[in-house]
N, C-alpha and C positions, 0 to 999 in steps of 0.2 A: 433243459440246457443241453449242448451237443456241444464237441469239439472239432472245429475243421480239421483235416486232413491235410492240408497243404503242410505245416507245419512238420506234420510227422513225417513225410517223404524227403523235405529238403532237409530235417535234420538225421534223418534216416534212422527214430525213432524204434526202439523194442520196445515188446511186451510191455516190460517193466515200467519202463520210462512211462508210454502213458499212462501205465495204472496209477503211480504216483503220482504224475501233475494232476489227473482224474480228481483223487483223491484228496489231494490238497485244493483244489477249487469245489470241489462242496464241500470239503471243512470251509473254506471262507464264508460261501452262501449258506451252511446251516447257521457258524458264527453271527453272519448277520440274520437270520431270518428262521429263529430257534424255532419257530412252530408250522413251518410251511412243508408243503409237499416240495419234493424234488426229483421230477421225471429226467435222469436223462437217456435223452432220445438220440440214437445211431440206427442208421443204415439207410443214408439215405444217398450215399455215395457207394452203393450196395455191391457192388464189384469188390470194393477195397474191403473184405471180409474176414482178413485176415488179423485183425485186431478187433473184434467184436468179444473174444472172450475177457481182454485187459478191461474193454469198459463193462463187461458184467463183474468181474473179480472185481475191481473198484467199488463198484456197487455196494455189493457183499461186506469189502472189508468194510464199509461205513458202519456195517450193523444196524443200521437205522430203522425201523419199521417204513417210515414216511419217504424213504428216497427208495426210488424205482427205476429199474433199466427197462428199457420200452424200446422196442427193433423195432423201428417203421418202416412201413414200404415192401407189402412182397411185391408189388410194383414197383419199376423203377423206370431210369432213363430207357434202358435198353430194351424196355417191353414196351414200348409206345406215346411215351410223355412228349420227347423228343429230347434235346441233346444238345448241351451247347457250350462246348471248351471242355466236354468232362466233367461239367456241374448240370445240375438239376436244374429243368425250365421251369418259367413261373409258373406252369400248368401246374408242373409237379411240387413246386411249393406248395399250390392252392391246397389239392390234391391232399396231400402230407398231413396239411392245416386240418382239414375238413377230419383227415382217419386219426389226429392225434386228440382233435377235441372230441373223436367218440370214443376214445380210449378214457379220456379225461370223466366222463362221462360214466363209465364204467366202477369207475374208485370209490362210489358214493362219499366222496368227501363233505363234511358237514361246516 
């Protein structure tokens, strides 16, 4: 799971703010989904860096063993994907896709 970024600039979101909403959207999805993994995954708007520690505190405060913060992309737009509005090309989705399922890959989940 990831949360856009657009939100947080037009409501000119803090810290706080997103750790809470963070926070409260996987208390919903553990709520429904008591036995799953739950990656979420930031950085893939890798510039906007400046809230990456609200989504690891988030993380953390779940205390969960099975929910994981996971920074994608030390590649980005701006290192050669290309670029388009300020979002990430489909390359770089593919991309994302491909290094998130070998991260996935890594967790030996059973």
């Amino acid at each position: 799971m990831s949360r856009g970024l657009g939100d947080v600039y037009k409501r000119q979101d803090t810290d706080d703010d997103i750790k809470n909403e963070a926070i409260a959207l996987m208390t919903e999805v553990r709520k429904n989904n008591p036995n799953a993994y739950i990656i979420w995954v930031y950085g893939m708007m890798a510039p906007n860096q400046e809230h990456f520690a609200a989504y690891e505190a988030a993380v953390s405060a779940m205390n969960d063993g099975k929910i994981i913060a996971y920074k994608i992309g030390e590649k980005n737009s701006f290192t050669g994907h290309g670029y388009d509005n300020y979002h990430p090309s489909k390359d770089e989705h593919a991309a994302y896709g491909k290094e998130l399922a070998e991260y996935i890959k890594t967790l030996n989940i059973k």
